[in-house]
TINUVO-605905 format. One line per field, with one value per residue: residue in one letter; z, x, y of N, C-alpha, C in turn. Coordinates in Angstrom, 1 decimal. Layout:
res	[A:...]
n.up	[Z:...]
n.east	[X:...]
n.north	[Y:...]
ca.up	[Z:...]
ca.east	[X:...]
ca.north	[Y:...]
c.up	[Z:...]
c.east	[X:...]
c.north	[Y:...]
END
This chain:
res	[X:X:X:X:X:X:X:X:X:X:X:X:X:X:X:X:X:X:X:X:X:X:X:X:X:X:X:X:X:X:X:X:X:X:X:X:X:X:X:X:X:X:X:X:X:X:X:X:X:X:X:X:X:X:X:X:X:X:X:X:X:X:X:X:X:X:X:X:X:X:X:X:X:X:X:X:X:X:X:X:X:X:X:X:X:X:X]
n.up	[93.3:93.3:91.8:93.0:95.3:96.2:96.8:98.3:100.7:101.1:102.0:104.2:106.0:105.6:107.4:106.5:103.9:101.2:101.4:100.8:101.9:104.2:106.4:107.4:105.9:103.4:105.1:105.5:102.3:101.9:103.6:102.2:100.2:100.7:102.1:99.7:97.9:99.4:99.4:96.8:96.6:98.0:96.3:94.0:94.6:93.2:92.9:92.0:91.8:92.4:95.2:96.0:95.5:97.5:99.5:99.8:100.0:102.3:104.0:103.4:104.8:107.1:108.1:107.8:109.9:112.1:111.5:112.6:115.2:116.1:116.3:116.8:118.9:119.6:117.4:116.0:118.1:117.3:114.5:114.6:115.7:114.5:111.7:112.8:112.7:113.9:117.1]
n.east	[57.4:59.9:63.1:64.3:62.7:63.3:66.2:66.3:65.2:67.1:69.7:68.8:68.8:70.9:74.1:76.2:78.1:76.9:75.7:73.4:72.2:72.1:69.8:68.0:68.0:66.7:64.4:63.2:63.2:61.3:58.5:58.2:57.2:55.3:53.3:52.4:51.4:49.4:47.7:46.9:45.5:43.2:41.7:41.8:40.2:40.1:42.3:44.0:46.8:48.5:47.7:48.9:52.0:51.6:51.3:53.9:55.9:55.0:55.9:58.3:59.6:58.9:60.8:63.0:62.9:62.6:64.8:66.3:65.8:66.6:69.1:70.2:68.7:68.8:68.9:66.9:64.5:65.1:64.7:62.0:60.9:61.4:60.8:57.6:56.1:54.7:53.0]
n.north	[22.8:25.6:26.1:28.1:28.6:26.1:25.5:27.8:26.5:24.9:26.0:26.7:24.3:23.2:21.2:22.0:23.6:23.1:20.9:18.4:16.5:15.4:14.4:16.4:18.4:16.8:15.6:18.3:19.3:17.3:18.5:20.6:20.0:18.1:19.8:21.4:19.4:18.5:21.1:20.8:18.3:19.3:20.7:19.2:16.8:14.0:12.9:10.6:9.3:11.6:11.4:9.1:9.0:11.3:10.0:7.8:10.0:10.8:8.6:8.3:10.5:10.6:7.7:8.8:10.8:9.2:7.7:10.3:10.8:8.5:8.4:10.8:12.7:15.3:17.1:16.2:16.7:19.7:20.4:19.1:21.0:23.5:23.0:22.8:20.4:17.3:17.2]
ca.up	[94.0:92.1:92.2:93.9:97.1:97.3:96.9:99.9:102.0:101.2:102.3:105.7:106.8:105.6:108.1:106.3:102.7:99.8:102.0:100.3:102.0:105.7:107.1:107.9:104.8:103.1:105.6:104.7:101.3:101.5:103.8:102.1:98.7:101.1:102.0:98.5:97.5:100.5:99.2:95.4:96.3:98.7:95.5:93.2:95.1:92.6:91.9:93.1:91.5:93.6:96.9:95.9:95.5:99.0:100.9:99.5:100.4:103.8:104.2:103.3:105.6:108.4:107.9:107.7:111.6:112.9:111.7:113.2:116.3:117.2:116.0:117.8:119.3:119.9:116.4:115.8:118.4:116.8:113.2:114.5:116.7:113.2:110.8:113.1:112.4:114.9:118.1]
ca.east	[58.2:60.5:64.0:65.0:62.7:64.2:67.7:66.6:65.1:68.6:70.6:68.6:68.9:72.2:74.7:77.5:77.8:76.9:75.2:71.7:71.8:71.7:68.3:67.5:67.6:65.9:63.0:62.9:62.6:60.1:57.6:57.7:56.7:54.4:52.4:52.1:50.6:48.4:46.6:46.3:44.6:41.9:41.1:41.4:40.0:39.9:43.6:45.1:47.9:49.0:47.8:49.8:53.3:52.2:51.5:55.5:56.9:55.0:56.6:60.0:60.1:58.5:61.6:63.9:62.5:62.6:66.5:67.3:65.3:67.6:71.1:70.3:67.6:69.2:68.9:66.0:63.9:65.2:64.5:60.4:60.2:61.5:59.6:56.5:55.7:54.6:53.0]
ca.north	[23.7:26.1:25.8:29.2:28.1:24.6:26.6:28.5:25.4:23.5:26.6:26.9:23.7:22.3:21.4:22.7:24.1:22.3:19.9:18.6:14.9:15.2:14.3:17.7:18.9:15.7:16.3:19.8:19.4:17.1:18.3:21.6:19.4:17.5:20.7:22.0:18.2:18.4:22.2:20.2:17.8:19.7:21.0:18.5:15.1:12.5:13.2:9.7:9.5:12.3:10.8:7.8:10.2:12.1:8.8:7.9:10.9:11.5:7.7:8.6:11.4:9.4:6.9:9.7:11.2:8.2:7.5:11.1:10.6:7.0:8.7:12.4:13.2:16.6:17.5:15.6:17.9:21.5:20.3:19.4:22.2:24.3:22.7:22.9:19.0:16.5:18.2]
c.up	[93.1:92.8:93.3:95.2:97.4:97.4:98.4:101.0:102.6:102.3:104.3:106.7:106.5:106.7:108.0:104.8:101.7:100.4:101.7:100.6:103.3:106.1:106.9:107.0:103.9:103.6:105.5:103.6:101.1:102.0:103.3:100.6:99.5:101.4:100.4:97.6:98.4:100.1:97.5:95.5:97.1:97.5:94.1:94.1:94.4:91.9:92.4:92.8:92.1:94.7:96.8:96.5:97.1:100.0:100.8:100.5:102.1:104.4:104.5:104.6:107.1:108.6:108.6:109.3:112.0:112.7:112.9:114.5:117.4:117.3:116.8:118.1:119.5:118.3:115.8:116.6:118.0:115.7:113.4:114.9:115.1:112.4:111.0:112.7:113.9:116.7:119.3]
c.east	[59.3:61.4:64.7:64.3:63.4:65.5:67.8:66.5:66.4:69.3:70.3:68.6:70.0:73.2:76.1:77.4:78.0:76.4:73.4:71.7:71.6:70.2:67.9:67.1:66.9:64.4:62.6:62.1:60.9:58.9:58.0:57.1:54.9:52.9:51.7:50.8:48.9:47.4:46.5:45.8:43.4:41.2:41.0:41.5:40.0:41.2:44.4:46.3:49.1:48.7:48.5:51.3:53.4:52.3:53.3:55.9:56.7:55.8:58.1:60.8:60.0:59.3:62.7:64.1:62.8:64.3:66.6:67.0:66.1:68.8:71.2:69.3:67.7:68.4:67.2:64.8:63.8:64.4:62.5:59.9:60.3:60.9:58.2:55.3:55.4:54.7:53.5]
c.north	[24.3:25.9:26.9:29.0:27.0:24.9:26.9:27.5:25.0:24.5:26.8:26.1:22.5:22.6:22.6:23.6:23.0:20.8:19.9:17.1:14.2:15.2:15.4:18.2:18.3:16.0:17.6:20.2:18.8:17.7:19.8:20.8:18.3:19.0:21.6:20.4:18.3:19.6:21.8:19.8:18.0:20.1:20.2:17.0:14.0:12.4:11.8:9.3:10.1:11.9:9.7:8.8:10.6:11.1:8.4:8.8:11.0:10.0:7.8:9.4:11.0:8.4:7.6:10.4:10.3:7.8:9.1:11.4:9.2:7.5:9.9:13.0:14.7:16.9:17.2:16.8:19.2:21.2:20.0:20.4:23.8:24.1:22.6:21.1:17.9:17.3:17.2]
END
């Protein structure tokens, strides 16, 4: 991921400014790093190294939903319905 898109990710889903540690934007980053893993290794399959990394991160972020789904579910529903995650 280059830096000027994860720039923009941060900026579109920080609460406030200069904010890169709220859930929101945590789960942001990653599953836009998780979708970019996910179209590497359709094309390279014997990369496991990388499927190690995406199982992590899809973990982390799966951790990360699940805190902001107990603390606010308000927030928690905009941010899947935004990031088009979990039907």
């Amino acid at each position: 991921m280059e830096k000027a898109q994860k720039q923009k990710i941060i900026k579109k889903f920080a609460r406030q400014e200069g904010d890169v540690g709220s859930p929101e934007v945590q789960v942001a980053v990653l599953t836009a790093r998780i979708t970019e893993l996910t179209e590497h290794l359709r094309e390279h399959k014997k990369d496991h190294a990388t499927r190690r990394g995406l199982i992590a991160m899809v973990n982390r972020r799966r951790k990360l939903l699940k805190y902001l789904a107990e603390n606010d579910n308000d927030r928690y529903q905009a941010l899947v319905r935004e990031l088009k995650i979990r039907s």
